[in-house]
MARBA-387790 format. One record per residue (C-alpha): x, y, z. Coordinates in nm, 3 decimals, padded with zeros to 5 digits. Layout:
+---------+---------+---------+
|    east |   north |      up |
+---------+---------+---------+
|       X |       Y |       Z |
...
+---------+---------+---------+
# end
This chain:
+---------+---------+---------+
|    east |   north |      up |
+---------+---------+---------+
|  00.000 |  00.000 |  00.000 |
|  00.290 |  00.212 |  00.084 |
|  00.454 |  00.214 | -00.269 |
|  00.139 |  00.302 | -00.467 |
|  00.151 |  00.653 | -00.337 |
|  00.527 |  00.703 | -00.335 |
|  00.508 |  00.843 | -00.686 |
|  00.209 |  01.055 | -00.692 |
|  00.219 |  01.172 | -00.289 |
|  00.562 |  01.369 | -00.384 |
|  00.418 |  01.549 | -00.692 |
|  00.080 |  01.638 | -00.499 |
|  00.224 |  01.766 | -00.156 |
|  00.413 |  02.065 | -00.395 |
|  00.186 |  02.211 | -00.621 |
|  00.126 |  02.523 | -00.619 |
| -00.111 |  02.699 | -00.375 |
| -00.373 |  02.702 | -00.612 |
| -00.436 |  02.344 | -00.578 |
| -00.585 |  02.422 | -00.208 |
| -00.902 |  02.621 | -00.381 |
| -01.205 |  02.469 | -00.589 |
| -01.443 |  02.733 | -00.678 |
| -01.680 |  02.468 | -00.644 |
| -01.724 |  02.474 | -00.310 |
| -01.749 |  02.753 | -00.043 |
| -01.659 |  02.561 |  00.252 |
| -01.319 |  02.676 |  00.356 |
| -01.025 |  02.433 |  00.485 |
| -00.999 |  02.481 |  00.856 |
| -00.727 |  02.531 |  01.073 |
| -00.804 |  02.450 |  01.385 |
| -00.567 |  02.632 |  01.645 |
| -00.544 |  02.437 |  02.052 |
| -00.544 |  02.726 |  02.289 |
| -00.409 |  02.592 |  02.654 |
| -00.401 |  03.019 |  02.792 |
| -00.266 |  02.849 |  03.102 |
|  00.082 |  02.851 |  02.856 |
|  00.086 |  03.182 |  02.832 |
|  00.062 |  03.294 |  03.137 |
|  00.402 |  03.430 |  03.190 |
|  00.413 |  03.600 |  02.832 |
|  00.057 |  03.774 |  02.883 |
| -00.179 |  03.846 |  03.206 |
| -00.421 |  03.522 |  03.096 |
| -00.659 |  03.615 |  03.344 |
| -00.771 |  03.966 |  03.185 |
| -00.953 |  04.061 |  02.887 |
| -00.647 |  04.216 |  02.769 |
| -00.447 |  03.910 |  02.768 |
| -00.692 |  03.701 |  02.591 |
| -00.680 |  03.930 |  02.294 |
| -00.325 |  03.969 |  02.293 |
| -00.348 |  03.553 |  02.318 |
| -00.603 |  03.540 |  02.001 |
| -00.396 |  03.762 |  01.809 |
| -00.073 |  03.545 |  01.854 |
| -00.284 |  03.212 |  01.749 |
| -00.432 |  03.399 |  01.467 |
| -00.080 |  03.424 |  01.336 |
| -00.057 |  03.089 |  01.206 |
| -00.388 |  03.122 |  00.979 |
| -00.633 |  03.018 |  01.306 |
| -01.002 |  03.012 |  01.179 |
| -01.125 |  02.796 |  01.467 |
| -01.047 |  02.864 |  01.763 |
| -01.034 |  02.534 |  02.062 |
| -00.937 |  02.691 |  02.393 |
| -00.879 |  02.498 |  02.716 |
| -01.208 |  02.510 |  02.952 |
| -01.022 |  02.262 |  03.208 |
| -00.690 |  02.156 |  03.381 |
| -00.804 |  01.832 |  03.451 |
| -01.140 |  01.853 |  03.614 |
| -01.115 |  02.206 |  03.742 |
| -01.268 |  02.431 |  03.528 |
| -01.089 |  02.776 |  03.408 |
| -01.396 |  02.979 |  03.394 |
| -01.687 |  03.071 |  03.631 |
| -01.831 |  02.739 |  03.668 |
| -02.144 |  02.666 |  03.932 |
| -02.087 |  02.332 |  03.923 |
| -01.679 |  02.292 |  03.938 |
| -01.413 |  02.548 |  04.068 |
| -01.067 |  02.596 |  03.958 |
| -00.955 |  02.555 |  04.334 |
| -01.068 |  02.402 |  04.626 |
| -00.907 |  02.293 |  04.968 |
| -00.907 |  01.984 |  04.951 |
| -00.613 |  01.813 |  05.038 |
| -00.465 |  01.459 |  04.885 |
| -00.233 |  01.201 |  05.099 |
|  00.119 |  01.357 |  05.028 |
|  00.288 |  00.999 |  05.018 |
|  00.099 |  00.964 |  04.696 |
|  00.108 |  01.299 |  04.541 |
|  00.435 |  01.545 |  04.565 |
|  00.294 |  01.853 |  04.598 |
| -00.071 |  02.060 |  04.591 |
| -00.025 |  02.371 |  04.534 |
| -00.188 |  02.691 |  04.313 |
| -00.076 |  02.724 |  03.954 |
|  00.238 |  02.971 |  04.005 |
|  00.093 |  03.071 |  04.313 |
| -00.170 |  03.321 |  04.204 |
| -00.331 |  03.226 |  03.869 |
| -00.752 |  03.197 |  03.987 |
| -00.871 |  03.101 |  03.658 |
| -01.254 |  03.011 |  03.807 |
| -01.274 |  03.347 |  03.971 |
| -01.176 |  03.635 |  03.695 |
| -01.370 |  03.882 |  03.590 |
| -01.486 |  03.856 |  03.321 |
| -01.571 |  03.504 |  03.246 |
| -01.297 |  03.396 |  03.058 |
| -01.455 |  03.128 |  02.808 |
| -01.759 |  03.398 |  02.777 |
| -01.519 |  03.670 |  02.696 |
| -01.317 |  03.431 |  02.406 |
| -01.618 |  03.385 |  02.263 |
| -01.654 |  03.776 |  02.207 |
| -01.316 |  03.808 |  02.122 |
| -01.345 |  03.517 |  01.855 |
| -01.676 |  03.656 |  01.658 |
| -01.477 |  04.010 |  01.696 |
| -01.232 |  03.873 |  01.499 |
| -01.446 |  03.617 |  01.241 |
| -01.297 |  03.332 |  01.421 |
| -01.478 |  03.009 |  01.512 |
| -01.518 |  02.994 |  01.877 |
| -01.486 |  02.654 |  02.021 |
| -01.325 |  02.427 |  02.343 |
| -01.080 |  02.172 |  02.413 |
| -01.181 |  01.938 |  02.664 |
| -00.960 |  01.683 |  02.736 |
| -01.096 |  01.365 |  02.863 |
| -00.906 |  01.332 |  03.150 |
| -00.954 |  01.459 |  03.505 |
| -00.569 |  01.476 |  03.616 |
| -00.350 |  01.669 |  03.405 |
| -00.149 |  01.755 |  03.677 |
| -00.119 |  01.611 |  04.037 |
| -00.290 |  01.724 |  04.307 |
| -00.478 |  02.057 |  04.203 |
| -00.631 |  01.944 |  03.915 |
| -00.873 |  01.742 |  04.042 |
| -01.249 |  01.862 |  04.092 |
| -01.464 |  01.879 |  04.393 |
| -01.726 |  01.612 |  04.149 |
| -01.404 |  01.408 |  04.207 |
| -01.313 |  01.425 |  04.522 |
| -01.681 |  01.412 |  04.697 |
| -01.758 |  01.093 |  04.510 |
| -01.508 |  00.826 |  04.575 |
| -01.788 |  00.588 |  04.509 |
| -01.745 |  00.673 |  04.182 |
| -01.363 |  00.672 |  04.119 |
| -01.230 |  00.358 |  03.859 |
| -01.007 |  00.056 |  04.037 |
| -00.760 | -00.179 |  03.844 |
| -00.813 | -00.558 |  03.836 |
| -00.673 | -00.558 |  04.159 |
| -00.913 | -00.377 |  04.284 |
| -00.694 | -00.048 |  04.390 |
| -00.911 |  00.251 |  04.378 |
| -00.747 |  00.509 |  04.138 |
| -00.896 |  00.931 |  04.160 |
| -00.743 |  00.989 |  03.835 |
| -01.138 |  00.936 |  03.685 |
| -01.455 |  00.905 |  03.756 |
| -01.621 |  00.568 |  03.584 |
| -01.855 |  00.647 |  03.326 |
| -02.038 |  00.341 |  03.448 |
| -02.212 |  00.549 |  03.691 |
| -02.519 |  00.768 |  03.552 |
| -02.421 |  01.026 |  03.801 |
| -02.098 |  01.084 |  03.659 |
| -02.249 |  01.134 |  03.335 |
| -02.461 |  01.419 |  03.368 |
| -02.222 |  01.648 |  03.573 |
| -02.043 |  01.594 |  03.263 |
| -02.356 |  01.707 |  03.042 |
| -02.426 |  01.976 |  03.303 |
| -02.076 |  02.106 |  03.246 |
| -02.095 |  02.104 |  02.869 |
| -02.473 |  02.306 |  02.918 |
| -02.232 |  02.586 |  03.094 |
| -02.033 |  02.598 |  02.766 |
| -02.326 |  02.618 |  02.555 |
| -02.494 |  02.895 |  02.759 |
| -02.127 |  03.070 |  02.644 |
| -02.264 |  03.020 |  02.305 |
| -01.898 |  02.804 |  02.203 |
| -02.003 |  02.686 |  01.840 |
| -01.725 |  02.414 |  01.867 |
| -01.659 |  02.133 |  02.109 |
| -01.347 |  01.925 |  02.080 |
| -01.325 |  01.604 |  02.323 |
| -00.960 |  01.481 |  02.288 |
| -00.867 |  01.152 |  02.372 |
| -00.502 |  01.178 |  02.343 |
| -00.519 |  01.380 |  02.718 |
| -00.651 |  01.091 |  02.932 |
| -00.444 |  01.204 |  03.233 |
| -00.357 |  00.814 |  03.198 |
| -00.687 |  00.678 |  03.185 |
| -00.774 |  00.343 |  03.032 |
| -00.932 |  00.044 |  02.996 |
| -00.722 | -00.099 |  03.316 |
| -00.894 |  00.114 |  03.535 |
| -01.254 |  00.049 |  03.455 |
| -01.274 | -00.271 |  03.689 |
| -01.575 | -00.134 |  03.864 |
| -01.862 | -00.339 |  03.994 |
| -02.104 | -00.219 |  03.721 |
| -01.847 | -00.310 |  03.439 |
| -01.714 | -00.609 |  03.590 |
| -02.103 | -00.697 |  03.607 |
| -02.160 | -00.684 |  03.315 |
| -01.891 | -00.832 |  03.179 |
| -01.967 | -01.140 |  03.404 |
| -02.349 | -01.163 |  03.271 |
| -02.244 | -01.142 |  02.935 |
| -01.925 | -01.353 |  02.900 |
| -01.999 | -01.620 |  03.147 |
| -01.668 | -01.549 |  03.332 |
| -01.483 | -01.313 |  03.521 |
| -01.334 | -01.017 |  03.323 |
| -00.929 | -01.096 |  03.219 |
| -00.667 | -00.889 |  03.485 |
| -00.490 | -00.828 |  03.187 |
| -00.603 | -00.450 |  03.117 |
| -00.504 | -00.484 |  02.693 |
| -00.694 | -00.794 |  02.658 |
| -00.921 | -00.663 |  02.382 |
| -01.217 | -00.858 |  02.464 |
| -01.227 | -00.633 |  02.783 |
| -01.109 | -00.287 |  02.609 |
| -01.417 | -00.324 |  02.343 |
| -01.639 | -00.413 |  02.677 |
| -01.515 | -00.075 |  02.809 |
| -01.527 |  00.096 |  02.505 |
| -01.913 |  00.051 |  02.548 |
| -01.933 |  00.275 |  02.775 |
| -01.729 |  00.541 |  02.626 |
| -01.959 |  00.486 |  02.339 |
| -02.246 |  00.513 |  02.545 |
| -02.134 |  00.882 |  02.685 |
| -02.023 |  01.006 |  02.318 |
| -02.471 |  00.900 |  02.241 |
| -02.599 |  01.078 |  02.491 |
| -02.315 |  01.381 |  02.479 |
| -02.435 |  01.419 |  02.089 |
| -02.808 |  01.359 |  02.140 |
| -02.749 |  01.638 |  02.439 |
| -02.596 |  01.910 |  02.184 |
| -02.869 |  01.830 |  01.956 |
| -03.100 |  01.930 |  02.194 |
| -02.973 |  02.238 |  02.318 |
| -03.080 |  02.382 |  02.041 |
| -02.804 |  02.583 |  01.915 |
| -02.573 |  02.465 |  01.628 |
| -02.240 |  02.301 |  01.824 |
| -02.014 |  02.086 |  01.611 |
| -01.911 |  01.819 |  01.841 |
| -01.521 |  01.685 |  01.752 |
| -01.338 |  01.403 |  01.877 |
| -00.960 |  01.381 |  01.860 |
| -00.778 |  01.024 |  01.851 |
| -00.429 |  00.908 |  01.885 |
| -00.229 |  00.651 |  01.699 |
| -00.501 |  00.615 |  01.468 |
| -00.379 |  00.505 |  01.154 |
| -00.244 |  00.264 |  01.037 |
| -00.579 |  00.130 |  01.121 |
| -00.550 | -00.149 |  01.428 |
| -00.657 | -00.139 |  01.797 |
| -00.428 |  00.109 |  01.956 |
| -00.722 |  00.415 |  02.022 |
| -00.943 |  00.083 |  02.158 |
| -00.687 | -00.036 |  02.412 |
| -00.536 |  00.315 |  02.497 |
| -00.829 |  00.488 |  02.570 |
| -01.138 |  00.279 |  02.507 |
| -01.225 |  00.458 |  02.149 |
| -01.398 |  00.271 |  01.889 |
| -01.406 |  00.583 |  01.700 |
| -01.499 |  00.363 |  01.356 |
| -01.854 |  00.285 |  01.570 |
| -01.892 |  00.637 |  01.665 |
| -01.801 |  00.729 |  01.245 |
| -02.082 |  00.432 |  01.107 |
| -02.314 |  00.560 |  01.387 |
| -02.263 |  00.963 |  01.302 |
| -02.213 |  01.042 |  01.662 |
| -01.952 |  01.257 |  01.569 |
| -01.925 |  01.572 |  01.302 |
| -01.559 |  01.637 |  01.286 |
| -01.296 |  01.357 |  01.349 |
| -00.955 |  01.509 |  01.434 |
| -00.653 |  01.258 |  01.338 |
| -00.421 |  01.383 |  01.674 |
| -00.179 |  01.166 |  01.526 |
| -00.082 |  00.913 |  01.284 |
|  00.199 |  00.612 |  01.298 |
|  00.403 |  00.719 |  01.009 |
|  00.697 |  00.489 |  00.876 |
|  01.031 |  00.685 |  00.929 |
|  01.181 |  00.558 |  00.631 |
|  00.909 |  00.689 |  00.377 |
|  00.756 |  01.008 |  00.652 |
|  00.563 |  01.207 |  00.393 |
|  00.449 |  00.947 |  00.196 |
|  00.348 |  00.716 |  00.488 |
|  00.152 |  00.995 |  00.586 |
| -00.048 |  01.047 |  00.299 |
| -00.141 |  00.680 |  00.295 |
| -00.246 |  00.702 |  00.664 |
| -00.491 |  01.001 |  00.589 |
| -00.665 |  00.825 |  00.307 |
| -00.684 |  00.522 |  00.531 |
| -00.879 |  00.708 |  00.745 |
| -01.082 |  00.887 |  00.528 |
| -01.190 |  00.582 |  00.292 |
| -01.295 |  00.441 |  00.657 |
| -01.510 |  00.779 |  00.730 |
| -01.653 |  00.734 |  00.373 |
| -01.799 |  01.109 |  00.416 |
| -01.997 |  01.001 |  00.749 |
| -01.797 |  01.298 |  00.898 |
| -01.575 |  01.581 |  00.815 |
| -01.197 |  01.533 |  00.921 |
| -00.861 |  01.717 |  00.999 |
| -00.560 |  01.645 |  01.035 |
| -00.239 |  01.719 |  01.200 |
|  00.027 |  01.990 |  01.156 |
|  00.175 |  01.901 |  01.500 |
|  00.460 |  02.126 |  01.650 |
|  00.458 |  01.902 |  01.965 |
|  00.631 |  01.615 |  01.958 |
|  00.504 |  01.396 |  02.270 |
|  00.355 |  01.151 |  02.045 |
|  00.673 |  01.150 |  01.857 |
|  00.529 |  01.189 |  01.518 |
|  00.532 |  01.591 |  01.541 |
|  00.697 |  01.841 |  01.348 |
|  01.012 |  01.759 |  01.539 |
|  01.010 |  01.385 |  01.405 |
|  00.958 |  01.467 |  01.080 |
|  01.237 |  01.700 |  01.094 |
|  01.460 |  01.415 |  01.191 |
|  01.361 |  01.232 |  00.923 |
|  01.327 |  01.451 |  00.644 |
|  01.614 |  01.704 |  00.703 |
|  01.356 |  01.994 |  00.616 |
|  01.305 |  02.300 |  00.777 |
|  00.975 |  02.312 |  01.036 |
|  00.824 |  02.553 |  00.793 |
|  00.883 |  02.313 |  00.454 |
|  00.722 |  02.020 |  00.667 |
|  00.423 |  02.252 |  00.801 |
|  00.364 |  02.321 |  00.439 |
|  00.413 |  01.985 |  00.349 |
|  00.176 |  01.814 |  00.581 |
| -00.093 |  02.084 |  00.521 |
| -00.110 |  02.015 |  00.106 |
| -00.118 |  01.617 |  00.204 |
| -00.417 |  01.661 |  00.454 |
| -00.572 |  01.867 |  00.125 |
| -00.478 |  01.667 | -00.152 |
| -00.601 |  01.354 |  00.059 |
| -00.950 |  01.493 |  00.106 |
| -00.971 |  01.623 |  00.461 |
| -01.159 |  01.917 |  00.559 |
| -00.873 |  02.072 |  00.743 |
| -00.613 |  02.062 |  00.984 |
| -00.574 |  02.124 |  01.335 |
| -00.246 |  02.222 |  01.548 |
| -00.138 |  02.077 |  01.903 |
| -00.084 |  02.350 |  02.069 |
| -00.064 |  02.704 |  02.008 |
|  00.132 |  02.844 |  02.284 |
|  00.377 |  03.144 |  02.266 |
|  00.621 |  03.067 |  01.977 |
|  00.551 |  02.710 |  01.959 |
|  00.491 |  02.759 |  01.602 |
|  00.810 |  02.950 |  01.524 |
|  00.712 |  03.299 |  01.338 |
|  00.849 |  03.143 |  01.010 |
|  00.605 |  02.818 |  01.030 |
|  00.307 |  03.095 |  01.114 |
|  00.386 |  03.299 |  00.795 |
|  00.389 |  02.971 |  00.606 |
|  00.073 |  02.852 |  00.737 |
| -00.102 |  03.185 |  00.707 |
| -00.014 |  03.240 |  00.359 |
| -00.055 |  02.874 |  00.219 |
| -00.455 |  02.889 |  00.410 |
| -00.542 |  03.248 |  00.318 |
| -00.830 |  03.341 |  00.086 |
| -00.949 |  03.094 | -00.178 |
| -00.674 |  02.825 | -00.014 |
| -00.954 |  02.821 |  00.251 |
| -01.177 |  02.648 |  00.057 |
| -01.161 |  02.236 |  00.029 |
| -01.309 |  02.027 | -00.266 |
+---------+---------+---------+
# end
């Protein structure tokens, strides 16, 4: 499969700009720009109206038409939420956890005035950008101080391993309860009239299948196996038992959007998801080809792809057909011009590979999400300079204008 495109992926990823356009169709390419402000918090004041717009105006450098900005830090929330707070005063066991402490000391991201998700919002349409959120599905990004009152008030709730070790890092989605404080939160991003909401699964705060052995899954495993569920957590009989569940949440998390009334594009990012094979279902319970066939998604966002290091580009291109012959036009899909490198198939590894500049490969990888069919691309994450000013100018002038539009 690899070889086919060798000779055609080469010639397509350098035409010239106006290969991005089709007058045919008005729907612009997106570029979808990841906005953790917490990252910017020594460059700007990221509590302040001021420093959101100076924020927006450095992600609109790269060519930013959507807009995803962090609502969370694990499960508190960085906004005026009634339901979560961005600190509480609650304290953990320290022989488990090395610290609890305030975000520098002073950053009160649930307490600013004004609202900070309600004021992006303003500042987006101000600017004809997209507003939308990134909500990673985790509820520890960080140790201590990251984890929500929800979290720490319901222990009933809180997943185990096979050896039945409690673990605070989530809540089970088992639990109904659990469930709608989740919906109730995403109601208080609605009410903030956010057009866009992006669920990634690539930010699990560790999260998997191997800590779902609650009584309600284990259950139900039992009733419909005959047996007790396997201890080991990748046995994929037990990931696509858990992945039920996650399925579950992702039915009534659309059906819940749908019924607020108001037009919210709901997007899902997954990891290591092509070459197609079972990694998203045993990382992080995803059977995002389900959640495709059953159009419980509108946008699915490639976070990354395994490329082959010997071929980078054209591996690439492969992978994003792959994906997009799966999706069969069940949903719209970008894909990634990643400047981090934690997956280690960023910018940074391509570099490596390749020998080209950042800019060349931003360029690059943007044409071969095009030229492959996707409806745009999306970039992990914009913080201050993380997309050097050269890779912003390329970006910004390769998506400007008619190169907006996709076929």
């Amino acid at each position: 499969m690899m070889h086919q495109w060798v000779g055609t992926v080469i010639v397509m990823a350098y035409l010239g700009l106006a290969s991005l356009a089709s007058a045919s169709d008005p729907q612009r390419f997106e570029v979808a720009a990841w906005v953790d402000h917490f990252d910017f918090a020594t460059v700007f004041d990221s509590e302040k109206a001021e420093g959101l717009s100076q924020i927006l105006d450095h992600v609109r450098e790269t060519g930013a038409t959507t807009i995803l900005w962090r609502n969370c830090g694990g499960s508190t929330m960085r906004y005026q939420s009634r339901i979560e707070a961005h600190h509480h005063g609650s304290q953990l066991d320290k022989r488990r956890i090395a610290e609890n402490r305030p975000v520098y000391g002073w950053v009160r991201y649930g307490e600013t005035q004004p609202d900070i998700i309600a004021e992006v919002v303003r500042l987006c349409r101000q600017r004809g950008l997209r507003p939308g959120i990134h909500w990673p599905f985790e509820e520890t990004h960080w140790a201590g101080w990251t984890i929500g009152q929800f979290n720490l008030e319901h222990p009933q709730y809180w997943g185990q391993t096979a050896q039945g070790q409690p673990w605070w890092g989530r809540v089970s989605l088992a639990y109904p309860a659990v469930i709608r404080h989740k919906l109730a939160l995403v109601d208080e991003l609605v009410e903030r009239g956010v057009e866009v909401l992006f669920l990634d699964f690539s930010r699990t705060g560790g999260w998997g299948p191997g800590y779902e052995y609650v009584e309600p899954v284990v259950s139900a495993y039992r009733e419909k196996f005959g047996e007790a569920p396997p201890t080991d957590p990748k046995d994929l009989r037990w990931c696509r038992h858990v992945s039920e569940y996650v399925t579950r949440y992702l039915r009534q998390l659309h059906d819940h959007l749908k019924a607020s009334g108001r037009p919210v594009e709901l997007a899902v990012g997954i990891p290591g998801i092509a070459p197609l094979g079972d990694e998203p279902l045993v990382r992080c319970g995803a059977d995002w080809r389900r959640w495709v066939e059953e159009r419980l998604v509108d946008t699915l966002v490639i976070n990354h792809v395994t490329w082959d290091r010997k071929a980078p580009l054209e591996s690439t291109q492969a992978a994003y057909r792959e994906v997009l012959c799966t999706v069969a036009g069940r949903c719209r899909v970008w894909c990634p011009v990643q400047q981090y490198n934690y997956s280690t198939y960023g910018i940074p590894a391509y570099q490596e590979a390749t020998g080209k500049k950042p800019e060349e490969l931003a360029e690059a990888l943007t044409r071969l999400a095009h030229q492959a069919g996707a409806h745009g691309i999306s970039l992990e994450c914009v913080d201050y300079n993380n997309y050097s000013p050269a890779v912003r100018d390329a970006l910004r002038r390769l998506t400007s204008g008619a190169c907006r539009q996709v076929r």
